[in-house]
PAZA-755819 format. One record per residue (C-alpha): x, y, z; residue number from 1; residue in three letters. Coordinates in steps of 0.1 Angstrom, whole numbers, always signed. Last residue first. Example, Ala and Ser with C-alpha at 12.3 -4.5 7.8 and 13.67 -1.06 7.14 Angstrom:
BEGIN
px,py,pz,i,aa
+137,-11,+71,2,SER
+123,-45,+78,1,ALA
END
This chain:
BEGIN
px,py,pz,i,aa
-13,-129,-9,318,UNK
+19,-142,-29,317,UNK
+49,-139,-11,316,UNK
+78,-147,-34,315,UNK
+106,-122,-23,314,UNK
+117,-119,+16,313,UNK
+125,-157,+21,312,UNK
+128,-164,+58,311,UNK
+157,-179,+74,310,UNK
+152,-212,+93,309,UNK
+170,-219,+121,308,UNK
+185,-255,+138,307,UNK
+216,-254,+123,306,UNK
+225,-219,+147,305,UNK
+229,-186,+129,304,UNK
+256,-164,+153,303,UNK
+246,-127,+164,302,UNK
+214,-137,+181,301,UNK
+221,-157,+207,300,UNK
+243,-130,+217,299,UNK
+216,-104,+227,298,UNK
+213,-74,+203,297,UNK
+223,-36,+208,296,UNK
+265,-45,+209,295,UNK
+257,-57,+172,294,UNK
+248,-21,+165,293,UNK
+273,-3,+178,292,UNK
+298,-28,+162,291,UNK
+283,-26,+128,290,UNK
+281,+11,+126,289,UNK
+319,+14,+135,288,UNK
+323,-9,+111,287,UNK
+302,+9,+80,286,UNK
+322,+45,+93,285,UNK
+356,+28,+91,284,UNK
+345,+8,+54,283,UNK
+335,+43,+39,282,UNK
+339,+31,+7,281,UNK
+309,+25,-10,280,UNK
+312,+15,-52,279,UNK
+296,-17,-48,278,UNK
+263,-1,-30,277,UNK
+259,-7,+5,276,UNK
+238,-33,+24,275,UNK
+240,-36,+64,274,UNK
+221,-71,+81,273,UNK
+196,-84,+94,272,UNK
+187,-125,+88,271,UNK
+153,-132,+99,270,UNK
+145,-162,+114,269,UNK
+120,-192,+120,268,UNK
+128,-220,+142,267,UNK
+135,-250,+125,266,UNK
+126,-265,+150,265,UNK
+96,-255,+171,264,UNK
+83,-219,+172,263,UNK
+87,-196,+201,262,UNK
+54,-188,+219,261,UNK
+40,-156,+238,260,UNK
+7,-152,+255,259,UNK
+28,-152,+285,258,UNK
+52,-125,+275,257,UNK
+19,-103,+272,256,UNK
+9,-110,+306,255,UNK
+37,-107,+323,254,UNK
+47,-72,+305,253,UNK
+66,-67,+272,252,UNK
+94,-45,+271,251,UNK
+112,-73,+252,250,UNK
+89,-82,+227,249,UNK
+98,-61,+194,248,UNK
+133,-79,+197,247,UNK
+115,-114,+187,246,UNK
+102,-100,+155,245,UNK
+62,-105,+157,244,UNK
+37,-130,+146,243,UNK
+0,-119,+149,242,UNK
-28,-137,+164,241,UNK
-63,-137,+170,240,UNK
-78,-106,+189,239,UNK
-94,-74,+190,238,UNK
-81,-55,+217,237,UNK
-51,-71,+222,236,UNK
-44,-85,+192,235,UNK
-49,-56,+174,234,UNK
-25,-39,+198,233,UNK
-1,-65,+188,232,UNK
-4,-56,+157,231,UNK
+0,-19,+159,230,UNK
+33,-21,+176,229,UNK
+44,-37,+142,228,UNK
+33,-9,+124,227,UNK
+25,-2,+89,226,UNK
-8,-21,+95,225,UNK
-29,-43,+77,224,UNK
-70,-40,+85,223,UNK
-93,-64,+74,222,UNK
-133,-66,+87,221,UNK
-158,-89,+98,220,UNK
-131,-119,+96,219,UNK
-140,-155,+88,218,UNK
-118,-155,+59,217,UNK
-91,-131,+66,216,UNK
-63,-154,+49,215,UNK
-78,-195,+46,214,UNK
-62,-194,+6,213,UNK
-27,-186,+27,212,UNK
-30,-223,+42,211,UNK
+1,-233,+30,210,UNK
+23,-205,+22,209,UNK
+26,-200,+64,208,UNK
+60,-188,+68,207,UNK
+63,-176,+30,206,UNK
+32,-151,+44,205,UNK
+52,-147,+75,204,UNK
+84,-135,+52,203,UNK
+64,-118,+32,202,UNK
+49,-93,+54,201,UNK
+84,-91,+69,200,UNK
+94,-73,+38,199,UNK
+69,-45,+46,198,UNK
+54,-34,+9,197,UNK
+21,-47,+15,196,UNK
+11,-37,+49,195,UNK
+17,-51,+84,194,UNK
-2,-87,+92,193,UNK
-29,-96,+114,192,UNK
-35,-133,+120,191,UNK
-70,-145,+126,190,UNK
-75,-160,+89,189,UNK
-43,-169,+87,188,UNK
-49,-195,+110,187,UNK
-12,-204,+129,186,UNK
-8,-235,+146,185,UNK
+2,-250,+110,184,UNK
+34,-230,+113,183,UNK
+46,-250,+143,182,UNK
+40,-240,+178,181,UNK
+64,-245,+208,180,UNK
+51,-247,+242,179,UNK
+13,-258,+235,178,UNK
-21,-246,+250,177,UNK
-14,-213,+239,176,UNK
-22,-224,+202,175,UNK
-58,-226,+220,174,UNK
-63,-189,+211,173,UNK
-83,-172,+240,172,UNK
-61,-153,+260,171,UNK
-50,-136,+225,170,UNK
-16,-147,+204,169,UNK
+20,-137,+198,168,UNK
+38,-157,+178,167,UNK
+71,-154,+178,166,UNK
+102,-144,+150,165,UNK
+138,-153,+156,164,UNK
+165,-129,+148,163,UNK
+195,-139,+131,162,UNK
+223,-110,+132,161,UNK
+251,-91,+112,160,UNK
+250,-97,+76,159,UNK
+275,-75,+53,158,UNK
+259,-72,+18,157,UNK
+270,-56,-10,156,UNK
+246,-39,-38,155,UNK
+248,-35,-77,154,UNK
+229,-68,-83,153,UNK
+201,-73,-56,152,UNK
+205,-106,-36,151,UNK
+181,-92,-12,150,UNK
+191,-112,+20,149,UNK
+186,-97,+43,148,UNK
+162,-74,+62,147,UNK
+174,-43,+66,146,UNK
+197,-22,+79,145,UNK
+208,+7,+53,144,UNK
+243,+20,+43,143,UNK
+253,+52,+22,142,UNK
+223,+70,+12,141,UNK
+216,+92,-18,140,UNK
+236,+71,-40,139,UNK
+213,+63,-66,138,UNK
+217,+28,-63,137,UNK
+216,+32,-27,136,UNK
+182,+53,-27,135,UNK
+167,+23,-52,134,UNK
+171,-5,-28,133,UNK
+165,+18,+2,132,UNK
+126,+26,-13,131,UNK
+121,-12,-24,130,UNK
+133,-21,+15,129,UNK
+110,+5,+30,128,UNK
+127,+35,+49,127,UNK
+128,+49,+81,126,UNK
+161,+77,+79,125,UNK
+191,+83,+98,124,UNK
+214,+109,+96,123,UNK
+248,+101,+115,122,UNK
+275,+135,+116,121,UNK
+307,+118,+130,120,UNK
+332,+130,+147,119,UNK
+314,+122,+182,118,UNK
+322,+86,+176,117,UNK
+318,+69,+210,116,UNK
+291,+96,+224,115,UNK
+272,+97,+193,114,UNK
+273,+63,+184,113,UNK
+255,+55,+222,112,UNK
+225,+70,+222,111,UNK
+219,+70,+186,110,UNK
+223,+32,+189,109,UNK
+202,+31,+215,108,UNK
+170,+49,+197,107,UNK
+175,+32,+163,106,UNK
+176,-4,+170,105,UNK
+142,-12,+184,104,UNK
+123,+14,+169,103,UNK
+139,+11,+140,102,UNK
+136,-27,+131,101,UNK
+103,-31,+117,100,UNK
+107,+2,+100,99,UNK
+132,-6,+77,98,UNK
+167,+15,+83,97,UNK
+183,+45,+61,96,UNK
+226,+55,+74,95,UNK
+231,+88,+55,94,UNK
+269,+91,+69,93,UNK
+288,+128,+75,92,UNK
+325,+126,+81,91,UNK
+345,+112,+113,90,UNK
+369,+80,+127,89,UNK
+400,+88,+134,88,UNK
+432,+65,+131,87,UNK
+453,+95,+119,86,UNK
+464,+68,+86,85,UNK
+428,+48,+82,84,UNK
+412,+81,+83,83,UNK
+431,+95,+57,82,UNK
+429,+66,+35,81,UNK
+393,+71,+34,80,UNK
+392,+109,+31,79,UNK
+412,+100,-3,78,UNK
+386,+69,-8,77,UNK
+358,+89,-16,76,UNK
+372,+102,-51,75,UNK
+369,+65,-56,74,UNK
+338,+66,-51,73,UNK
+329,+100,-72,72,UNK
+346,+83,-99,71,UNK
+328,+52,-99,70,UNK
+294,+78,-96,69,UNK
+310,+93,-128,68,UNK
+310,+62,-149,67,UNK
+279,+52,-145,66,UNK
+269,+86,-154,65,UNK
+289,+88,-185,64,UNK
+271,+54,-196,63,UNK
+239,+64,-193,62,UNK
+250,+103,-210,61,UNK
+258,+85,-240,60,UNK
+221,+65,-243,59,UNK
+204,+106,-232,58,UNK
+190,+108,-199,57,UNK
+156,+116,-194,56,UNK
+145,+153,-178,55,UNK
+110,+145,-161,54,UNK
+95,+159,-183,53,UNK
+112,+156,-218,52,UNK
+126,+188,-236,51,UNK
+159,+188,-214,50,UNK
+174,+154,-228,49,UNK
+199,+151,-207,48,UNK
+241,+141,-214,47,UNK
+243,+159,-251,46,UNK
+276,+149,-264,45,UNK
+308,+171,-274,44,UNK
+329,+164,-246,43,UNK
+337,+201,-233,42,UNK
+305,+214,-245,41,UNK
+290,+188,-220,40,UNK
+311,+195,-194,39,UNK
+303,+235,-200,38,UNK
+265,+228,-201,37,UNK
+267,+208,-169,36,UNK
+282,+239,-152,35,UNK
+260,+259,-165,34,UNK
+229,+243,-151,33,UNK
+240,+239,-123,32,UNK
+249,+274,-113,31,UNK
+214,+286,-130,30,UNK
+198,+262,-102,29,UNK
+215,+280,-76,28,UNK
+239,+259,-54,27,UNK
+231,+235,-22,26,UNK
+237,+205,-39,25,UNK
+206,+189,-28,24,UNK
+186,+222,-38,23,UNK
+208,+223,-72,22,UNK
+195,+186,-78,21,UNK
+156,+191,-73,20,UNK
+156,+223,-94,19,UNK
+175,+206,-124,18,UNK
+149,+179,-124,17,UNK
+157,+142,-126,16,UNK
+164,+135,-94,15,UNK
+193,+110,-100,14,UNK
+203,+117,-130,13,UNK
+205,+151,-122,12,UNK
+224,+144,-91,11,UNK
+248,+126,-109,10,UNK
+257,+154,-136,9,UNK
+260,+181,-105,8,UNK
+285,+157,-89,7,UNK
+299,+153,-119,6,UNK
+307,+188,-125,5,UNK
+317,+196,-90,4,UNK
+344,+168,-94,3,UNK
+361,+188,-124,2,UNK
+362,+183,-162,1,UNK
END
C-alpha cells in the first residue's frame, strides 16, 4: 500500500469517474486504474463498483476511504512540522470564498499575501456555501470564508469578524426619514434580494420573518440577483430597498452613503469566518490567511459587541 494509491482511491470517491480523478492527479487514466486494482488485490475487497454510472463505492470501500483521507492528513503534517522547525511559511492552498464577500476581500488580500508569503501558491475560488460544504468534505479545497456559523459535522470553524448589514434605500423611501431603522421599516415587497442559494438571502429573510407573506406583492415584476452590486443598482434605477453587507458600501459616493441607514439595537450581523475540514493541517498557511485577512477589515469589526445580532443562515423560508 503506498500514498499514490490512496490518493488515487480518494479521488475516485470523490469524482466518481476514473477519467475525472487521473485528470486531477495528473496521470493517465490506465495508471489509475491499475494502481487501485493492485491495492485492492492486495486487500482482497472490491473498493468501486465499476458497473454503476457514476462509479458507487462499495460498503468496505466507505470505510477504507474514510480512512485514507485521515491518512492523507496526517501524511500532511510531515511538511507541517517542517515549516514549524525552518520557520517558513510555503506550499500550494485551495482557499474557496462566498460571493458576497469576494469582491471586497479577495482583491487586497491577493495584493498583499503574495508579497508577505511569496512561498506560497494561493488559488482562490467564488463558491456558494452548499458548494464549499461539500468541496471540504471531499477535500478538494483547504479553507473557505464564509458566512458562519454552519454547525456542519466534519468541519472546524475559526471565526474572524462581525459585520453589520444596512439598508440601503431610494430617494423616495420614507425609511430615510429616520436615523436607525428597525426591521419593520423594511417592506419586503420593495426589497430586492440575491438568489436562492446565497446564505445572506436567508439571513435578511430571518431579518424580516415577519412580514415575509408581504414579499414582491405590489411589484410588476421579480428579479433576485447573484450579485450584491446588482442590488443596489436595482435600487438605483428602479427603486425600493435592498439591504447590503456593510463592507460592500465603502466606495460609495455622497449620495449613495446618504441613502444609507444602520439598524437600531441589536444591530444586525454576520459572523465571517474560515472553515476547514477536521482532518486539515496546514495551521501556518490557515494563520497566515487569517492575519491578511483581518488586517482588510476595520476594527470595529473584529470583536462582537452585546449590542449585535448575528443572523441565522438556515431556516429561511420564502
Amino acid at each position: 500500500m503506498t500514498i499514490t494509491q490512496l490518493e488515487y482511491v480518494v479521488a475516485v470517491a470523490t469524482y466518481k469517474s476514473f477519467v475525472a480523478a487521473a485528470e486531477k492527479c495528473f496521470v493517465t487514466q490506465p495508471t489509475l486504474s491499475m494502481q487501485i486494482q493492485k491495492l485492492e488485490e492486495e486487500l482482497g475487497i472490491k473498493l468501486f463498483d465499476r458497473n454503476k454510472h457514476p462509479i458507487a463505492i462499495t460498503a468496505m470501500g466507505e470505510a477504507i476511504v474514510s480512512q485514507a483521507r485521515i491518512a492523507l492528513a496526517e501524511c500532511e503534517k510531515i511538511h507541517e512540522i517542517i515549516q514549524d522547525q525552518q520557520g517558513t511559511v510555503s506550499g500550494t492552498f485551495r482557499f474557496a470564498v462566498i460571493p458576497t464577500i469576494a469582491p471586497y476581500i479577495v482583491p487586497g488580500l491577493l495584493e498583499q499575501y503574495v508579497t508577505n508569503y511569496p512561498l506560497v501558491r494561493l488559488q482562490v475560488k467564488e463558491m456558494e456555501t452548499n458548494q464549499i460544504i461539500k468541496a471540504l468534505k471531499n477535500n478538494e479545497i483547504d479553507a473557505a470564508l464564509v458566512s458562519t456559523p454552519l454547525e456542519e459535522s466534519g468541519l472546524k470553524e475559526y471565526p474572524l469578524f462581525y459585520e453589520p448589514f444596512v439598508g440601503y434605500f431610494s430617494a423616495d423611501e420614507k425609511a430615510l426619514e429616520k436615523r436607525l431603522i428597525a426591521p419593520e421599516d423594511i417592506d419586503l415587497g420593495k426589497i430586492w434580494l440575491l438568489n436562492e442559494g446565497h446564505c445572506m438571502r436567508n439571513q435578511i429573510i430571518n431579518l424580516c420573518s415577519e412580514q415575509v407573506q408581504k414579499l414582491q406583492a405590489e411589484k410588476a415584476f421579480r428579479y433576485e440577483s447573484s450579485n450584491v452590486e446588482t442590488l443596489r443598482k436595482m435600487v438605483d434605477k428602479n427603486g425600493g430597498m435592498t439591504v447590503l453587507p456593510e463592507l460592500a458600501t465603502f466606495e460609495f459616493n455622497e449620495d449613495q452613503q446618504d441613502r444609507l441607514r444602520y439598524f437600531e439595537d441589536p444591530e444586525p450581523v454576520r459572523e465571517i469566518g474560515l472553515v476547514t475540514s477536521d482532518h486539515f493541517v496546514k495551521l501556518r498557511l490557515l494563520q497566515s490567511l487569517m492575519d491578511e485577512i483581518l488586517a482588510l477589515v476595520p476594527e470595529k469589526m473584529r470583536v462582537q459587541k452585546k449590542n449585535r445580532k448575528v443572523l441565522r443562515i438556515q431556516s429561511a423560508k420564502l
